[in-house]
N, C-alpha and C positions, 0 to 999 in steps of 0.2 A: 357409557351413555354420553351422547355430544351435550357439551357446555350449552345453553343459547344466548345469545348477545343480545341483548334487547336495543331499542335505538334509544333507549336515554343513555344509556351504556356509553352505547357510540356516539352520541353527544358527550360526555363526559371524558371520556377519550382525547377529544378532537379538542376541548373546550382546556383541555390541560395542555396540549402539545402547542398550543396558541402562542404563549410569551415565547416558546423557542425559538417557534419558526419568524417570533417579532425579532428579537435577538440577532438571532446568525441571517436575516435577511438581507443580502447583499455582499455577505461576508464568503471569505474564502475558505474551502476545505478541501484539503487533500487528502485522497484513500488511498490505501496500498492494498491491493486485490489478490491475492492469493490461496494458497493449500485448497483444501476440500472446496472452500465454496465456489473456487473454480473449475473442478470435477463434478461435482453433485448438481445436477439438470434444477433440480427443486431449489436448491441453497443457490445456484448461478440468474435463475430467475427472479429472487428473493432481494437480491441484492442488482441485481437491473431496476426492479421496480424502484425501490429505496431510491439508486441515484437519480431517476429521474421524478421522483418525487421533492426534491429535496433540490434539484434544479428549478421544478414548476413553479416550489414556493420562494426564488429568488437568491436560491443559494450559490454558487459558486461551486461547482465541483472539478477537482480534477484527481481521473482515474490512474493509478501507476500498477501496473503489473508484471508480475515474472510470469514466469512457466516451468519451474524445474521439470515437474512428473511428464509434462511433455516433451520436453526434450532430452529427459531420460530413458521415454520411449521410443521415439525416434533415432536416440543414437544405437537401442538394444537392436529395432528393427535392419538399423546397416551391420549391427554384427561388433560393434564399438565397443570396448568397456568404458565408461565414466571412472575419474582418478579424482580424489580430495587432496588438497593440501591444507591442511588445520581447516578443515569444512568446508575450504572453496574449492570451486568445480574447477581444474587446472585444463588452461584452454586454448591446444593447439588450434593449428589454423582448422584442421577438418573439422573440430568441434566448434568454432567460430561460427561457419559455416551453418550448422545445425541449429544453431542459439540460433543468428539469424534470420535463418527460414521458418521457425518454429515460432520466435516470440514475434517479430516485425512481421511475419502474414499472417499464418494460421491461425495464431491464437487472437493477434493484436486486430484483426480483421473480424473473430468471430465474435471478441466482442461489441466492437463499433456495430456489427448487424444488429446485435441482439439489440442495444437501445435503441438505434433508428427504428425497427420490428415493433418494439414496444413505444414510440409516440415520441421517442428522444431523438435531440440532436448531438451528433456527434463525429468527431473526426480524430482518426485513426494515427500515430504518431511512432517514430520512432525517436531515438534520441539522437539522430543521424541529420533528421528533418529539420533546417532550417538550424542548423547548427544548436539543437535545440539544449541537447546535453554534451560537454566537451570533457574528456577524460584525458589523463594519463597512466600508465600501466604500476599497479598495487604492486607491493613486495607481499610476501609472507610473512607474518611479523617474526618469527626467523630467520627473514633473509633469503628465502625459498624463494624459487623463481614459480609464478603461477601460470605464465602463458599468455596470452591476450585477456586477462583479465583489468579491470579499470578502476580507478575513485575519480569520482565527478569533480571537477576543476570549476565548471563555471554550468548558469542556467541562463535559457534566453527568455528570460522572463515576458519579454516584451511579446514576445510570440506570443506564449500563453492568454495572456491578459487580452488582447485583441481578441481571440478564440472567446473565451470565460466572459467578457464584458458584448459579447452578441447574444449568447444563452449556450455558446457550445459548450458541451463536454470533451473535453481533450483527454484521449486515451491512450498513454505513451509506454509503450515497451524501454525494458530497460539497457539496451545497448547505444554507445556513446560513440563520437565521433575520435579518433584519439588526434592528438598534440603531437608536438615534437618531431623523435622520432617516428614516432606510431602516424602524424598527420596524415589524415585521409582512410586511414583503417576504421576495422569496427573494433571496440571494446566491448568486450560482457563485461556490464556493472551491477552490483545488487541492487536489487528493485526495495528493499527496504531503504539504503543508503540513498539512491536516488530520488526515493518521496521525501526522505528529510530535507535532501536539499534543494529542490523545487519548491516544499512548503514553504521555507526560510527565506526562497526568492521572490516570493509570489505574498509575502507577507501574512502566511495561510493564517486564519483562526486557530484552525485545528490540525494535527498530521493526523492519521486514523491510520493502523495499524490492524489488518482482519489476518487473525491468524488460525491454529487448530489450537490454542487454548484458551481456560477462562479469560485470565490473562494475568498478574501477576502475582502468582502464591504466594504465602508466608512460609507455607510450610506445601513442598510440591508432592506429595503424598496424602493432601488433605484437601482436596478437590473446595472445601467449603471456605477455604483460609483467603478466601482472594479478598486483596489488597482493592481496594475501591475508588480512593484517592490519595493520592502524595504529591506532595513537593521534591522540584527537584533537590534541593539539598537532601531531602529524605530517601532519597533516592541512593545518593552517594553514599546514605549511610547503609543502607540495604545491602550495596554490595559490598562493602567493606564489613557485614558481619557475614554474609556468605548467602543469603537467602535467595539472592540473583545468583543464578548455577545456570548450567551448560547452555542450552540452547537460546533458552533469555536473554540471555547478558545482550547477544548481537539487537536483540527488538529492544531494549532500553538503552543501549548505546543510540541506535537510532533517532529516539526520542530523546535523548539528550541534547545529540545534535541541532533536531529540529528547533529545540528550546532555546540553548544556548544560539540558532541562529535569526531570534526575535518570533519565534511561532509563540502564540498564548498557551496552549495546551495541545499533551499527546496525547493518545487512548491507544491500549492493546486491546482487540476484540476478539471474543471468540464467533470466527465466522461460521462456522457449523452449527450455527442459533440460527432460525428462519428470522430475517427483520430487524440483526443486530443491530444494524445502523440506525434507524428512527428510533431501537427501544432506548439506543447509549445515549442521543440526542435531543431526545422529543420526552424523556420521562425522568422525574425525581431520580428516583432507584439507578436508573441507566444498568449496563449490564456485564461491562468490563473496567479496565482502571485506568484513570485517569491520570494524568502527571504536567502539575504546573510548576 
């Protein structure tokens, strides 16, 4: 039987979410878009609405996204294997190539429609654009050579802010321009590491992390264990008792980053929630964990 929402309800709703939207009113946030809720047609529009809700009431947003799943389709469709090195995608020139066609048009494009579509403003970015993210080429923390893979050197802040301080949302894929040798190449950079370090630059409120889980267990076989709020020292201690395991560690390293680079607060979200973003921001409870 459907629930029904009466309108005191939604007065009451609207009447709580109030001191937030007083709050982060003019303040900066940065999301980082990814896994299912950028597959799933219902979770992709779920999180269109959010950003541009969350821009109407004066917020600051800026979108960071990867694409693995699609450019692990794309390289299946040429016939490609994908190679890991300790997790990273190792990246010759042809798969540069595919990163770049994949994340800078197709995907980086599909989403600047969807908010324009949906009443938003927004403009389409790569980290190429206006020198906007600048890399040099990662090692493996072995010593492994990764390919045209990147760590973000520098952010051009100033871009952003122009964008951000008219009502734009800036939408930035995560390849970088490289340095050095590499000068004038593309780099594949993680689109997690690169929202830490735009948030850092940009002075963000918040880094926002939407991932496929709750967000961070105590216990990862215990779906209910999730951690709500911590501090970053408590943090440090999480992983030095073992609690932060495999796939984790890289999304709290992230959010370390962003901390340790003057951001107030990180959130891991689980984006496979319809309306993650307004429930983690707009309500008491919120819906993933928090780390100041």
């Amino acid at each position: 039987m459907k629930e029904t929402v009466t309108n005191s309800i939604r007065a009451e709703i609207l009447t709580q979410a109030l001191p937030y939207i007083q709050r982060f009113q003019g303040k900066t946030l940065v999301v980082k878009y990814g896994g299912n809720a950028m597959i799933n047609r219902d979770l992709k529009e779920a999180v269109i609405q959010d950003i541009i809700l969350l821009s109407c009431v004066g917020i600051r947003v800026a979108l960071v996204h990867g694409g693995g799943p699609e450019i692990e389709s794309m390289l299946k469709a040429l016939g490609r294997e994908s190679r890991f090195v300790e997790g990273l995608r190792y990246t010759d020139e042809e798969t540069m190539d595919v990163v770049q066609m994949v994340l800078c048009g197709r995907v980086n494009k599909d989403i600047t429609s969807l908010i324009e579509n949906a009443g938003g403003r927004a403009l389409g970015l790569s980290g190429i654009d206006g020198g906007l993210l600048k890399a040099r080429r990662l090692k493996a923390a072995s010593g492994g050579d990764l390919g045209l893979v990147g760590e973000v050197l520098s952010v051009e802040a100033e871009l952003l802010n122009t964008l951000l301080n008219t009502g734009v949302i800036p939408v930035i894929s995560s390849v970088a321009l490289g340095t050095g040798a590499d000068a004038g190449r593309s780099l594949n950079v993680n689109a997690d590491t690169a929202a830490a370090k735009i948030a850092a630059a940009l002075g963000a409120e918040k880094l926002i992390l939407m991932t496929d889980v709750r967000g961070l267990l105590r216990d990862v076989k215990d779906h209910e264990s999730l951690i709500r709020a911590l501090t970053r020292p408590e943090l440090e201690q999480l992983k030095r008792e073992g609690v932060v395991t495999q796939g984790m560690i890289p999304k709290v390293d992230c959010c370390a980053l962003a901390l340790d680079g003057g951001v107030k607060r990180a959130h891991i979200l689980d984006g496979r929630l319809p309306h993650a973003l307004l429930i983690e921001l707009f309500t008491d409870e919120g819906i993933g964990t928090m780390i100041e």
